[in-house]
C-alpha positions as CSV (number, residue, x, y, z in Angstrom):
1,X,54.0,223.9,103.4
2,X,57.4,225.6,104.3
3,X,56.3,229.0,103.5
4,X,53.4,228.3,106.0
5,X,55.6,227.0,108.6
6,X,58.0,230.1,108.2
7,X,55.5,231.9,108.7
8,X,53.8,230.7,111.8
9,X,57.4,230.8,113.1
10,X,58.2,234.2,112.5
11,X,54.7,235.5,114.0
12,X,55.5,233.1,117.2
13,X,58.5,235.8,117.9
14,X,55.7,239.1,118.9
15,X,53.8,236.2,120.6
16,X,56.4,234.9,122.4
17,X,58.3,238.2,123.4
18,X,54.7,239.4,125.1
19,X,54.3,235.9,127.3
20,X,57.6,236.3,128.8
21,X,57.0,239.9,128.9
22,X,53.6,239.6,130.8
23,X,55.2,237.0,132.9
24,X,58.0,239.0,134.2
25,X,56.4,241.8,135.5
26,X,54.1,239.6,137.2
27,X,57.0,237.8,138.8
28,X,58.3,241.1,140.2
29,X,55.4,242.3,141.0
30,X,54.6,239.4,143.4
31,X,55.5,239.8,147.3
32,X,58.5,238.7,148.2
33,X,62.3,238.7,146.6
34,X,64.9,236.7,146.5
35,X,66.7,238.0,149.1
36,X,63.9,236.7,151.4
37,X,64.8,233.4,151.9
38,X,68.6,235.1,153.1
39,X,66.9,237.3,155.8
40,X,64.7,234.2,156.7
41,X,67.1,232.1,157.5
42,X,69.3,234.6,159.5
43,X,67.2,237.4,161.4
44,X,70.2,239.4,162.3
45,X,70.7,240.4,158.8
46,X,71.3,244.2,158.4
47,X,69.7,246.5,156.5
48,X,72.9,247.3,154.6
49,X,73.7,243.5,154.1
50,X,70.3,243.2,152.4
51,X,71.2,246.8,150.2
52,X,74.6,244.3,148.9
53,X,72.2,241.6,148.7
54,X,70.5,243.2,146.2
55,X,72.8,245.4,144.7
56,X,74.5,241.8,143.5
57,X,71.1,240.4,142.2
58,X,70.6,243.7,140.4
59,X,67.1,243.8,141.9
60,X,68.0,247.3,142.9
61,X,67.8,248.7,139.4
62,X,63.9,249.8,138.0
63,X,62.1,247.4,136.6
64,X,62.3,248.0,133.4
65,X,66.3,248.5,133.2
66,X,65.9,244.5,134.7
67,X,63.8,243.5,132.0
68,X,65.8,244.9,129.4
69,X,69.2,243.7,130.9
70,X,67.6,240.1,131.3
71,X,66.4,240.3,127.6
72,X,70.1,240.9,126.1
73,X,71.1,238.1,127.8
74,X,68.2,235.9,126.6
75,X,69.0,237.2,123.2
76,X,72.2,234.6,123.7
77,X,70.1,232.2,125.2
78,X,72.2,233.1,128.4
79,X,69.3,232.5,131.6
80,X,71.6,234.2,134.0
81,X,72.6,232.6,137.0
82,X,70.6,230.6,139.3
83,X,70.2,233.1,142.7
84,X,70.0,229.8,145.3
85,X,73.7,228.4,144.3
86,X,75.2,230.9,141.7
87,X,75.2,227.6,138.9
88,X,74.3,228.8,135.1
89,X,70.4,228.4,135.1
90,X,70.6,226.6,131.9
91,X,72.8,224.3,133.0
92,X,70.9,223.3,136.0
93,X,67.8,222.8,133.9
94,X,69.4,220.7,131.2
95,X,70.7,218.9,134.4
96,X,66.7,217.9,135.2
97,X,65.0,217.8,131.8
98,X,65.8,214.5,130.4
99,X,63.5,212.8,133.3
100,X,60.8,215.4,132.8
101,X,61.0,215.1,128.4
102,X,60.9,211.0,129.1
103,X,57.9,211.1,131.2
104,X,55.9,213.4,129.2
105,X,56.9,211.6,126.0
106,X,55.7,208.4,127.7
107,X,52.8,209.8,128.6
108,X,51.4,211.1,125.4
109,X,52.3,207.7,124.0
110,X,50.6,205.8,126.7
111,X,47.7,208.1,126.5
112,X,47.1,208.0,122.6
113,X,47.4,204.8,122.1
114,X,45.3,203.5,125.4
115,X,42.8,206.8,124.5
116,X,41.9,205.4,121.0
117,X,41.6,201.5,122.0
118,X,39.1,202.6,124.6
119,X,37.5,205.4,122.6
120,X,36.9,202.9,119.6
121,X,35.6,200.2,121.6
122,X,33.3,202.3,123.5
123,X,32.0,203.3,120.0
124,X,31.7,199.7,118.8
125,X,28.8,199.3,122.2
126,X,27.8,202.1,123.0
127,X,25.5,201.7,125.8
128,X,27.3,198.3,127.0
129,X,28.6,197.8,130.1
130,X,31.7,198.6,129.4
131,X,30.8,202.1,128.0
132,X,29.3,202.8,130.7
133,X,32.5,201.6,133.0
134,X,34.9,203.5,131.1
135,X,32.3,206.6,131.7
136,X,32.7,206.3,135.3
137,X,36.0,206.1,134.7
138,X,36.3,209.0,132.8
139,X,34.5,210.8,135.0
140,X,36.6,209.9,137.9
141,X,40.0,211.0,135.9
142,X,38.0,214.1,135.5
143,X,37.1,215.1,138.7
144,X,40.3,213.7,140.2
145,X,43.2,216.2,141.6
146,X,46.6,215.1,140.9
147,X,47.7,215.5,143.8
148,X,45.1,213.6,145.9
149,X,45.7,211.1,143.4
150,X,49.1,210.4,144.0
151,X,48.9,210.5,147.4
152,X,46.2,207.7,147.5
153,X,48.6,205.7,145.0
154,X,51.4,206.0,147.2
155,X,49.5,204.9,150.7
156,X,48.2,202.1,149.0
157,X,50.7,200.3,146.8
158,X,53.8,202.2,148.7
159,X,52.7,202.0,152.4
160,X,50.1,198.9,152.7
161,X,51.0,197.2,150.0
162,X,54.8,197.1,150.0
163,X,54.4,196.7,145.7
164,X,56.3,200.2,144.9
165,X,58.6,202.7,146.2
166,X,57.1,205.9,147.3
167,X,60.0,208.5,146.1
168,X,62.9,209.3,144.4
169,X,64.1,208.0,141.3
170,X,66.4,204.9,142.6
171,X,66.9,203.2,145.3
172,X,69.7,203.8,148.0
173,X,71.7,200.8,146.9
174,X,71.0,201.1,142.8
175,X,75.0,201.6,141.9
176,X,75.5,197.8,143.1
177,X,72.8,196.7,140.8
178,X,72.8,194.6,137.8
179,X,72.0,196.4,134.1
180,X,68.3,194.4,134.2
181,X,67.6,195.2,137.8
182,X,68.7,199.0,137.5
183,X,66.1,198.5,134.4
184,X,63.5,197.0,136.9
185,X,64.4,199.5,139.7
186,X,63.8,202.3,137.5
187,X,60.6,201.1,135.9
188,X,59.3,200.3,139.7
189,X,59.9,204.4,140.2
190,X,58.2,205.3,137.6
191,X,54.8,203.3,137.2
192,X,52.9,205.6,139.7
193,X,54.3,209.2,138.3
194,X,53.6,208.0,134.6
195,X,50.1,206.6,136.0
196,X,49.3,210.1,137.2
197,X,50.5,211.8,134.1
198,X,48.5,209.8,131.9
199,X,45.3,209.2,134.0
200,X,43.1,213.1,133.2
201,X,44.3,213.0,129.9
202,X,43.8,209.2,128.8
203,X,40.1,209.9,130.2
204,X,39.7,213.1,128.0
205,X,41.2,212.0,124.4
206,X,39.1,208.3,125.1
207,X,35.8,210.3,125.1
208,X,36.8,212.5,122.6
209,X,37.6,209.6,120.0
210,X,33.9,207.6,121.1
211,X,32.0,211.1,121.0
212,X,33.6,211.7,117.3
213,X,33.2,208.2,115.5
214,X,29.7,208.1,116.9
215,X,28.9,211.3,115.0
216,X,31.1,210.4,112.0
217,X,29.1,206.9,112.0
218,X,25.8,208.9,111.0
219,X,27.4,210.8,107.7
220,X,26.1,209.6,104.4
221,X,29.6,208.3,103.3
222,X,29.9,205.6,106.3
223,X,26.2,204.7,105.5
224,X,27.6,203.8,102.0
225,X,30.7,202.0,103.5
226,X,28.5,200.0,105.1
227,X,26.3,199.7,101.9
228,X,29.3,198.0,100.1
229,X,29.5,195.3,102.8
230,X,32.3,196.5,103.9
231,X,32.2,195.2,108.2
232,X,31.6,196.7,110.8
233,X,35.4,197.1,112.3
234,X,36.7,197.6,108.7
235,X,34.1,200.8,108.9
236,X,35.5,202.0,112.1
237,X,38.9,201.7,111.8
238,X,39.7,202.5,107.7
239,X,36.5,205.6,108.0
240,X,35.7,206.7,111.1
241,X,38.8,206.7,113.3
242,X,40.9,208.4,110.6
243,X,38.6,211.5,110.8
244,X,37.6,211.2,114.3
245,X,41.7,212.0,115.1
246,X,41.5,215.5,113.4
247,X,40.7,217.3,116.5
248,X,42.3,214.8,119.3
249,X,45.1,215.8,117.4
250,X,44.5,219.6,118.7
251,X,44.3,218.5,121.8
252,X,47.1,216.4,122.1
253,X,49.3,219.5,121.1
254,X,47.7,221.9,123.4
255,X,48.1,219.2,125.9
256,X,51.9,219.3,126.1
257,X,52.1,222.4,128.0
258,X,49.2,220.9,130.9
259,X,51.7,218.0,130.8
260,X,55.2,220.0,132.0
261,X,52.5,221.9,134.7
262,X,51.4,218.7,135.9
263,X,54.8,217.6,136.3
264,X,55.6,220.5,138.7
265,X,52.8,218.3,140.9
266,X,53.6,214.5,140.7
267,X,57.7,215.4,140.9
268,X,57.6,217.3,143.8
269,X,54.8,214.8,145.3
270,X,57.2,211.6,144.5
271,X,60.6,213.5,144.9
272,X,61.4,213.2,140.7
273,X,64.7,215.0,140.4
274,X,63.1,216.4,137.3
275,X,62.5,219.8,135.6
276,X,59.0,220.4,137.1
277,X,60.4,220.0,140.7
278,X,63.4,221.8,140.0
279,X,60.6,224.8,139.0
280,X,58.6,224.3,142.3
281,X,62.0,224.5,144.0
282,X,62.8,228.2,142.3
283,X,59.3,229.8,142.9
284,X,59.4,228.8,146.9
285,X,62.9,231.0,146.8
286,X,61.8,233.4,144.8
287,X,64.9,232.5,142.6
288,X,63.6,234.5,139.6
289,X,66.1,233.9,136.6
290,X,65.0,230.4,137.0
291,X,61.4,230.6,136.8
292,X,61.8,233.3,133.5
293,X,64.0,230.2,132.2
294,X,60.8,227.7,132.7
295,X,58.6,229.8,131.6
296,X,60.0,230.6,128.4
297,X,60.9,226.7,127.9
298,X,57.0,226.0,128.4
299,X,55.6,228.9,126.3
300,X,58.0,227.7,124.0
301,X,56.7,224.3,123.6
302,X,52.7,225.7,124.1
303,X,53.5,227.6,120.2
304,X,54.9,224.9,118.9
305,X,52.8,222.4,120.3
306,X,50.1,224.7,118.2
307,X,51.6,224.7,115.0
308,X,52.8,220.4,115.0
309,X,49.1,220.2,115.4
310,X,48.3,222.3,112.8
311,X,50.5,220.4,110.3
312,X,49.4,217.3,111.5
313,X,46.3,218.4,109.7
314,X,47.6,218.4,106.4
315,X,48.5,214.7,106.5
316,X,45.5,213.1,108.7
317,X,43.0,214.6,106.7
318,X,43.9,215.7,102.6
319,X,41.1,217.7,102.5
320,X,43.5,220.5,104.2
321,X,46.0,222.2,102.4
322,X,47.7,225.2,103.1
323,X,48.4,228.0,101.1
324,X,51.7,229.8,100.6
């Protein structure tokens, strides 16, 4: 198993080096520069001002001698400067990504455990009324834009309801709370951005585990489960649900990276001082050593998202081994 893993790590290097490669060009290739936002914000900029302008942000230089002087420095896992304040990119982005790690973390929790209790009972009826529910339900989480979503969330329990705050992380007087009502404050934040995190994909890995233990319910060696008189949720959740996990598991780590995107939505939609606003915020000002710093971080976590689920195999199913 470590042979295989130093393996898949070592061919993640070519793989990664041509994302942030592709990624780059396209970046600079897009209309506009950072020095945009400067000349936007004062029209009597000169033409020789915006020369300085980018002389300092080295965007004067060919492309490729910008690529190549951003890659020695990446080399040292040294981001460059942010171009919108001058701070250390990395800094800035270890700044936000605690919020944005917590929520994500939360959310794959929340949506594998809720996913498999409603997958699983679905399976146990299917057909019921509350299969069919929970496929309206997943059909609405579906065909349901974040963004639309949140916004309904927050007119209803933020603006006639009064039940939860709308934005930010805190409220204006959270300093002068107690440890339990910080705790409470917090939690009150966060119930709607989580809620919107977890809805598309709790639908998705719910009919995933129903559509897999109804299959793995016909196979000859549930049928002789059953022969033994062994019951009905003893069947499902010793025989079936172990194997119908193999391929949620897939998804669950190909799901990380669709997690950070979607946080780039719901935190700039509820004001989340997180990493995915902090993103949003750099590709409005064109601020280009910190959206090649994000970019990296989530094709970074896409590859090894890929290879967790692939060992993850190994020790769900024994069947698969892998060889040195």
């Amino acid at each position: 198993m470590f042979t295989y893993i130093l393996k898949r790590l070592l061919g993640m290097i070519p793989l990664l080096l041509g994302i942030i490669t592709i990624s780059f060009m396209v970046i600079h290739l897009a209309p506009g520069k950072p020095t945009t936002l400067s000349e936007a914000m004062n029209p009597k900029v000169s033409s020789e001002a915006r020369a300085r302008l980018e002389k300092l942000y080295g965007l004067d230089k060919p492309l490729y001698i910008q690529y190549f002087d951003w890659s020695k420095k990446v080399i040292t896992l040294n981001f460059g400067t942010s171009f919108i304040d001058n701070r250390p990119v990395i800094e800035k982005i270890l700044e936000r990504l605690p919020l944005t790690v917590f929520i994500n973390a939360a959310s794959l929790v929340l949506i594998l455990f809720f996913g498999i209790l409603i997958g699983l009972n679905c399976a146990k009826a299917p057909g019921s009324l509350y299969d069919r529910s929970m496929n309206l339900f997943v059909f609405i989480g579906f065909a349901m834009p974040g963004f639309w979503l949140s916004l309904l969330l927050m007119n209803f329990f933020g603006l006639q309801l009064r039940w939860l705050p709308i934005s930010g992380l805190t409220s204006l007087d959270f300093e002068y709370y107690n440890f339990w009502e910080k705790a409470l404050d917090l939690a009150r934040h966060l119930i709607l951005p989580l809620f919107v995190s977890c809805f598309s994909g709790l639908a998705g890995i719910s009919r995933y585990i129903r559509q897999n233990i109804l299959e793995i319910l016909e196979t000859p060696y549930i049928r002789t489960a059953k022969a033994r008189g062994l019951s009905y949720d003893a069947v499902l959740k010793k025989h079936a649900l172990p194997n119908a996990l193999l391929p949620v598991v897939t998804i669950l780590g190909l799901s990380i990276p669709g997690l950070i995107g979607g946080s780039v939505i719901f935190e700039s939609i509820f004001a989340l001082p997180g990493a995915g606003r902090l993103f949003y915020e750099a590709v409005m000002a064109r601020d280009y050593a910190m959206i090649m710093a994000e970019l990296v971080m989530v094709a970074g976590l896409t590859l090894l998202g890929n290879l967790s689920a692939d060992i993850s195999y190994a020790y769900i199913d024994p069947r698969i081994r892998y060889k040195k």
